[in-house]
C-alpha positions in Angstrom: 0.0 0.0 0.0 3.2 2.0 0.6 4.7 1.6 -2.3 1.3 2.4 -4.5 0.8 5.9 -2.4 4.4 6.5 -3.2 4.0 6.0 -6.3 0.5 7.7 -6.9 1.9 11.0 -6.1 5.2 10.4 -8.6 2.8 9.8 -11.1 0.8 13.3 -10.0 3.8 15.0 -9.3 5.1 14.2 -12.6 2.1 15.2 -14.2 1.8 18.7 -12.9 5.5 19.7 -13.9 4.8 22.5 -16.3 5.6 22.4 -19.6 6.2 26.1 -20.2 8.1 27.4 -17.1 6.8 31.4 -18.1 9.8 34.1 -16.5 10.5 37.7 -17.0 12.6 39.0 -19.3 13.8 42.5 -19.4 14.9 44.0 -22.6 16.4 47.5 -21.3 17.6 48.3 -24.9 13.8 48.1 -26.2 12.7 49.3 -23.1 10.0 46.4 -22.8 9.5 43.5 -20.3 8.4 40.0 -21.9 7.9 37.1 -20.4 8.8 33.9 -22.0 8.1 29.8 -20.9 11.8 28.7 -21.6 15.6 30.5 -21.7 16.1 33.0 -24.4 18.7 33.4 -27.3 19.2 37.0 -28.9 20.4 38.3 -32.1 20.9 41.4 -34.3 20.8 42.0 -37.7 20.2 44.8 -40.3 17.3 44.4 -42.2 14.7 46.5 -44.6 11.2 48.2 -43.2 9.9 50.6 -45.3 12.8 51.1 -47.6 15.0 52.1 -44.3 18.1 50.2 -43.1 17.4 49.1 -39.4 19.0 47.5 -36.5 16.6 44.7 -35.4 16.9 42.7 -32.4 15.4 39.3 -31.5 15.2 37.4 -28.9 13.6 33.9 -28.9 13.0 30.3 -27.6 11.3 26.7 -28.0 8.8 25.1 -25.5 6.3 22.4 -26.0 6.6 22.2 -29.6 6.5 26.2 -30.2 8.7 29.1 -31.0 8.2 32.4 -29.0 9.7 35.9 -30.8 9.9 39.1 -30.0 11.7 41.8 -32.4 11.9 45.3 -31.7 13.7 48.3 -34.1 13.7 52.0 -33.8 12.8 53.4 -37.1 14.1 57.2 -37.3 11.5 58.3 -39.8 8.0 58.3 -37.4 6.6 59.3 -40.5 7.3 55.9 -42.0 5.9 54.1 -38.7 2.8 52.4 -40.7 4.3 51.6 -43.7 7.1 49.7 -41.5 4.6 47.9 -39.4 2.7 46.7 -42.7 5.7 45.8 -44.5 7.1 44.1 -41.8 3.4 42.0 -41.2 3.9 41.0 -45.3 7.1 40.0 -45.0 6.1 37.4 -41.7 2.9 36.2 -44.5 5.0 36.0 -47.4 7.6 33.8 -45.4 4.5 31.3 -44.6 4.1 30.8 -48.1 1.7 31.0 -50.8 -1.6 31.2 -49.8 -1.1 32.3 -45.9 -2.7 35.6 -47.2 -6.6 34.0 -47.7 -7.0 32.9 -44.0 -5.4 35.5 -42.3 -8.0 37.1 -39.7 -6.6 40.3 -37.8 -7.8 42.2 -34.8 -6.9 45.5 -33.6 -3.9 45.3 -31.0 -2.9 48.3 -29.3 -1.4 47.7 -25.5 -1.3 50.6 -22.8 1.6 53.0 -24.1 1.1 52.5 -27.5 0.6 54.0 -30.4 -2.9 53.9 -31.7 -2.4 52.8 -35.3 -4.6 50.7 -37.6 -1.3 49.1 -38.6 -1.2 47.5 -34.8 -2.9 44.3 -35.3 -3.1 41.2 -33.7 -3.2 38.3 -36.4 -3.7 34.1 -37.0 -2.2 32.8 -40.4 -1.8 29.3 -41.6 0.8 28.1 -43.7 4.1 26.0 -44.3 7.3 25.7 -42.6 10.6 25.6 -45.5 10.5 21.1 -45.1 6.9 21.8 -45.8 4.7 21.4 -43.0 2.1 23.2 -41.5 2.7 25.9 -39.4 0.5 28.4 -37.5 1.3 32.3 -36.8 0.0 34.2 -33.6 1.4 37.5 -34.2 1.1 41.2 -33.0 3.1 44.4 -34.4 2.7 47.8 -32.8 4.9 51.2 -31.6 5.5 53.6 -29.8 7.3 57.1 -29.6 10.9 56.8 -28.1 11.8 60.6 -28.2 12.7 61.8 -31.8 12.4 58.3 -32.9 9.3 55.2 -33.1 10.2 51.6 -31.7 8.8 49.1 -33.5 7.5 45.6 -32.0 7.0 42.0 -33.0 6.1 39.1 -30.5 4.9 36.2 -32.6 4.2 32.1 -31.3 4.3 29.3 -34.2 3.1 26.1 -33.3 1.5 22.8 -35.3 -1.8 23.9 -34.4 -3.9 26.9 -32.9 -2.9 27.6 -29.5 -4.8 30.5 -28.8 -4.5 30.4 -25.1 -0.6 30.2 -25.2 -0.6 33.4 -27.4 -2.8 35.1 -25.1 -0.3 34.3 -22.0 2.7 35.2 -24.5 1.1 38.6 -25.3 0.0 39.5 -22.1 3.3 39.6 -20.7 4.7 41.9 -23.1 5.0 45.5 -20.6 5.8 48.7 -21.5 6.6 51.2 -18.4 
């Protein structure tokens, strides 16, 4: 009797661990707080929004069979701020693939701090991963003023299926002061 109590609460124990183990993340640089369910990498690179050279930064992870992302950029042209944020949302559809465009359903996403811009969306996509299989996009874009300049932001989860209620935890922890 022991020995099945003892092995009972393994069992639960082991059952209850969490697969996403969610923790804060400061990004000082981007001045944003994320929270993420597994230990970051980071990168820079220059890329294209809006016709503009930019420095973006990335940082990102895997947990439970998804990737979590968050890019931020300071654009020096506010002027340019929507065009960026809609080039930048083509650019994440184009890499899904042909035909990621038809079921794309987006929602207005504008977090306390923010910029109120219709470019700010929250958006689901469906397509394909480069060895071909299916891959699904929970994305958001939005900015806001940083003095003379506009930061830029891009949190977005990919996983085999909707996970609508791991996006929702991802995005909720993304804090501006």
């Amino acid at each position: 009797m022991k020995w099945t109590l003892t092995g009972a609460a393994a069992l639960l124990i082991a059952g209850c661990s969490p697969a996403l183990n969610w923790r804060t993340v400061p990004l000082p640089e981007a001045d944003l707080t994320i929270t993420l369910p597994c230990k970051p990498d980071q990168a820079t690179r220059t890329v294209e929004l809006a016709g503009a050279p930019v420095e973006l930064s990335m940082v990102g992870c895997d947990a439970d069979g998804a990737t979590f992302a968050v890019s931020h950029a300071a654009l020096a042209d506010p002027a340019q701020v929507g065009a960026a944020l809609t080039h930048w949302r083509a650019a994440m559809l184009a890499r899904l693939g042909a035909g990621a465009e038809a079921g794309v359903k987006d929602v207005p996403y504008a977090p306390r701090g923010t910029l109120p811009l219709p470019q700010s969306v929250r958006t689901v996509a469906q397509g394909q991963r480069s060895d071909g299989s299916v891959v699904v996009a929970q994305a958001v874009w939005f900015a806001r003023a940083a003095g003379p300049q506009v930061r830029l932001y891009h949190a977005v989860v990919y996983t085999t299926k909707p996970r609508p209620e791991v996006a929702d935890q991802f995005f909720a922890g993304l804090a501006l002061p």
